[in-house]
Residue frames relative to the residue before (quaternion, step in Angstrom):
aa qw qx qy qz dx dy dz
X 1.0000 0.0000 0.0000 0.0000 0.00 0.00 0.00
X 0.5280 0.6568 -0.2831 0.4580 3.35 1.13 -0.35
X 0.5487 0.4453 -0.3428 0.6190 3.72 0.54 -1.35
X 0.8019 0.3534 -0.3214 0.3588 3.55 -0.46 -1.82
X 0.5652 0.5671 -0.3801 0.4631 3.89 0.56 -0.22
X 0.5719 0.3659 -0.3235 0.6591 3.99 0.85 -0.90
X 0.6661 0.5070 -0.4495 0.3120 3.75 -0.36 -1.10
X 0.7768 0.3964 -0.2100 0.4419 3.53 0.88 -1.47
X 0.8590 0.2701 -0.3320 0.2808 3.01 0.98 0.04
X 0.5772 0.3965 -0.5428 0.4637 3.12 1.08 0.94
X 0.5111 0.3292 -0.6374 0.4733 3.58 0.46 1.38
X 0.4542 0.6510 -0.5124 0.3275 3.25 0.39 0.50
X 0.7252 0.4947 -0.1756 0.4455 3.00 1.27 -1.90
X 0.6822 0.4888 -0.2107 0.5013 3.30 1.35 -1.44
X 0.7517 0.3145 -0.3400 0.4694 3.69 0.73 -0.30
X 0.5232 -0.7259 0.3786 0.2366 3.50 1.00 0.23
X 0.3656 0.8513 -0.2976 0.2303 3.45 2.04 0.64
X 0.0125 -0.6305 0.5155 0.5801 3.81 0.79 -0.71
X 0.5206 0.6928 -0.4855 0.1152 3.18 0.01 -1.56
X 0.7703 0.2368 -0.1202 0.5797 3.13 0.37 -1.51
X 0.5061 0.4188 -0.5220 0.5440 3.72 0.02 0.52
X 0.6110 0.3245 -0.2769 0.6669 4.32 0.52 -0.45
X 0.7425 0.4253 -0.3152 0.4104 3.64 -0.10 -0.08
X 0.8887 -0.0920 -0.2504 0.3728 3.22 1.16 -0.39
X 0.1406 0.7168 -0.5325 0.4275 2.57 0.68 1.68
X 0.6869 0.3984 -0.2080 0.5712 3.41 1.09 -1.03
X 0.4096 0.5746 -0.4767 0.5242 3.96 1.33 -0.09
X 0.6583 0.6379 -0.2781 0.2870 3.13 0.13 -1.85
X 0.6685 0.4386 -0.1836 0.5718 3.43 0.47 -2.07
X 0.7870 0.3575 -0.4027 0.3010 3.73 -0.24 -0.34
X 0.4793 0.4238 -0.4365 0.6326 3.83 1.15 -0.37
X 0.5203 0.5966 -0.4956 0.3574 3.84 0.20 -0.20
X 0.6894 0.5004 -0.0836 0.5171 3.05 0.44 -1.70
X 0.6483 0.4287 -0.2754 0.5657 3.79 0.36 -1.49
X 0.8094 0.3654 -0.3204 0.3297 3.94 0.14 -0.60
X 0.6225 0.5215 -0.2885 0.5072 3.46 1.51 -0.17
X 0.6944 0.3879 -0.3148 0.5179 3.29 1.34 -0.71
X 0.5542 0.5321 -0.4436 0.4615 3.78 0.94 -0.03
X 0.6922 0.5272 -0.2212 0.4403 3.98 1.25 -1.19
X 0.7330 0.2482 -0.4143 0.4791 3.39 1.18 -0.15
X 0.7752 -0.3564 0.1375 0.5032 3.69 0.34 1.02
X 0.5592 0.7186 -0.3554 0.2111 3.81 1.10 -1.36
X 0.4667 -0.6497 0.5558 0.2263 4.15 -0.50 0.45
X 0.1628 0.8652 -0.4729 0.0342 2.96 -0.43 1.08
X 0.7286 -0.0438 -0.1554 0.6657 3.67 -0.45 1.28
X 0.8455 -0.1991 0.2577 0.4231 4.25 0.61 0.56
X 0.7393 0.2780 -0.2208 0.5721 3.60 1.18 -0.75
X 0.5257 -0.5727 0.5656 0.2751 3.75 -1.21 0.91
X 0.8036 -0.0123 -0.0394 0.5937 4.32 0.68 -0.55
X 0.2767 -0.7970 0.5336 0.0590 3.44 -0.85 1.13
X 0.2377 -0.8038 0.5439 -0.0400 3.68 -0.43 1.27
C-alpha cells in the first residue's frame, strides 16, 4: 500500500490530477499506520506483521 500510495501520487503531481494526489495520500497514511501497527507486534486484520 505504500509503493501504490507514492505511485499515485506522483501521477498526481506529474499529471496535474488532485484526485489522485488525495487518494494517495490517504493510501499512503494507511500502510503507515498498517506498518507500525503490524511492527509493534499488534494483529492486524488476522496477520501478526503486515507487508
Amino acid at each position: 500500500m505504500i509503493i501504490l500510495g507514492i505511485v499515485l501520487l506522483v501521477a498526481g503531481f506529474l499529471l496535474k490530477i488532485q484526485i489522485l494526489w488525495a487518494i494517495g495520500i490517504v493510501v499512503l497514511i494507511i500502510g503507515l499506520v498498517l506498518l507500525a501497527l503490524g511492527s509493534m507486534g499488534r494483529a492486524v486484520g488476522g496477520r501478526r506483521h503486515y507487508y
